[in-house]
C-alpha positions in Angstrom: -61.1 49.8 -26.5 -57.9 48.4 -24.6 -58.4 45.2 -22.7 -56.3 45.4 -19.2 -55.5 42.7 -17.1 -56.6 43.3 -13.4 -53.5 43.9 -11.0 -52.7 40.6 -8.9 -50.9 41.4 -5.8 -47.7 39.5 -5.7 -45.1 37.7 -4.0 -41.6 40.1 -4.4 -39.0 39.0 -1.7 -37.3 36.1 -1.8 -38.7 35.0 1.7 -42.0 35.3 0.6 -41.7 32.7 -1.8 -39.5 30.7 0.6 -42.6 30.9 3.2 -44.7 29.4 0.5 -42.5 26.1 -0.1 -43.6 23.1 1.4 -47.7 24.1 0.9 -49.7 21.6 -0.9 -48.9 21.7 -4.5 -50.9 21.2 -8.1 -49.6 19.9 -11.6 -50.6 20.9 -15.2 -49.0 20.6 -18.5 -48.4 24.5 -18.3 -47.4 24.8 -14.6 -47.2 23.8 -10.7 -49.0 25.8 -7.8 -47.8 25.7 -4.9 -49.8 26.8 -1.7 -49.6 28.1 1.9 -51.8 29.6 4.1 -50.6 33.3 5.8 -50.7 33.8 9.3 -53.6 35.6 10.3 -51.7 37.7 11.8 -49.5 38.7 9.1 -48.8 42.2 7.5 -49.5 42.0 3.9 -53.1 42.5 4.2 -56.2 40.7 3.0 -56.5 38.8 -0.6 -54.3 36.1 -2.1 -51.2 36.8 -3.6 -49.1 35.0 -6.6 -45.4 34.7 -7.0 -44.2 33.3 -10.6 -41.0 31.8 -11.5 -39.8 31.1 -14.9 -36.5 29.6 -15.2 -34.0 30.5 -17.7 -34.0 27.1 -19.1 -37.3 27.8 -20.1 -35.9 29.9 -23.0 -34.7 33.4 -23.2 -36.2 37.1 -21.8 -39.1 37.5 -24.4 -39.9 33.4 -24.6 -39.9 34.0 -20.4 -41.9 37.3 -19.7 -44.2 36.2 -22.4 -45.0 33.3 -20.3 -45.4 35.2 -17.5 -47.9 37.1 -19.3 -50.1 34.6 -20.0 -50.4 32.7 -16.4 -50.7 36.5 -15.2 -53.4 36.9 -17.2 -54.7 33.3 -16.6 -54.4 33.6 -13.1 -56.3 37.3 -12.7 -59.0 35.6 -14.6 -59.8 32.4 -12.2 -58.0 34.2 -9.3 -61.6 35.8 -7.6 -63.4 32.2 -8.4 -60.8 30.0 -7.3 -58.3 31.2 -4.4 -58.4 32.1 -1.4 -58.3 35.1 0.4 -55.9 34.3 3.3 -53.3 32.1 0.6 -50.3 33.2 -0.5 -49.3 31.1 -4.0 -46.0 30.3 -6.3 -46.7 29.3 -9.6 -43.7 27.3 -11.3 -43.8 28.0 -15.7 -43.3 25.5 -17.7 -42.7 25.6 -21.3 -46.2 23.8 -22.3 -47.5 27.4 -21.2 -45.5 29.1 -23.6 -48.0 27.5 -26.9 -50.9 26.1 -24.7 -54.0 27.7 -26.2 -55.5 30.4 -23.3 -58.5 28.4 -22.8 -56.5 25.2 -21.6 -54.6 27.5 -19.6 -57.9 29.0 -17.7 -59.0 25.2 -17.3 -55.9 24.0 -15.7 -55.7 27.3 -13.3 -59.4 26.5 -12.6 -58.5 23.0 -12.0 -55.6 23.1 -10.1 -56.6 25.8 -7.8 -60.3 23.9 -7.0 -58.1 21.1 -6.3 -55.6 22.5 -3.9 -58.8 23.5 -2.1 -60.4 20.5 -2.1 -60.9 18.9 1.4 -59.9 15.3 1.9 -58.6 14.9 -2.0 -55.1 13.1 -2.3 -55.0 12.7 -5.9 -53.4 16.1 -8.4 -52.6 17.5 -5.0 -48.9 16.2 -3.7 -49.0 17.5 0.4 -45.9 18.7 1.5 -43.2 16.3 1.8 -42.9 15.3 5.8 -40.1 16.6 7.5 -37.3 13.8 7.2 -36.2 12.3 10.6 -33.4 13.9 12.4 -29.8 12.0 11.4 -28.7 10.7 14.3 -25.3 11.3 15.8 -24.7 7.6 16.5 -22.0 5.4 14.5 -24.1 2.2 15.3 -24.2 -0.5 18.4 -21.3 1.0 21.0 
């Protein structure tokens, strides 16, 4: 018998993922989260959706989808435990995920995604950076 991996929908324009930045985010050896609630409004339905990025410094095509493979799978497992429904979220490889055995991995998606959900916790959850203060025009005293 062939094991599958259940289908996450996903994040596939380049806006999408730009609608995501700035959302509270999660670190693990293996990989950030980031988060952002959808408008309720918005088109794309019900259920969260992931967006992964693996850089090419990470290494080459096969190191890359084989990463990609893993938090796939990772995240389809904790995915219907942990996230929620109205979230869109962009997951950030690292190269720890490449050898980090699949247990740790499901730990530190389980982890990461309870604590982006956590209400009131500060700590493994960096909020969005606060909008920097408008540069002022003026030269100084006139």
């Amino acid at each position: 018998m062939e094991a599958t991996i259940p289908i996450l929908p996903t994040l596939k324009a380049r806006a999408e993922f730009l609608a995501v930045r700035g959302g509270r985010r999660s670190s693990t050896p293996a990989f950030l989260v980031e988060v952002r609630e959808r408008a309720a409004a918005s088109k794309h339905g019900k259920g969260p959706r992931f967006g992964f990025t693996i850089t090419k410094k990470i290494g080459n095509a096969v190191t890359r989808n084989r990463i990609r493979r893993r938090l796939k799978a990772a995240f389809a497992a904790g995915a219907n435990q942990y996230a929620e429904l109205s979230c869109d979220y962009v997951i950030v490889a690292r190269h720890a995920a490449l050898d980090r055995p699949y247990a740790l991995l499901l730990d530190d998606v389980a982890r990461a995604l309870a604590a982006l959900h956590r209400k009131g916790k500060e700590s493994h959850v960096n909020e969005a950076r606060s909008a920097r203060p408008a540069a002022s025009n003026k030269k100084g005293p006139a």
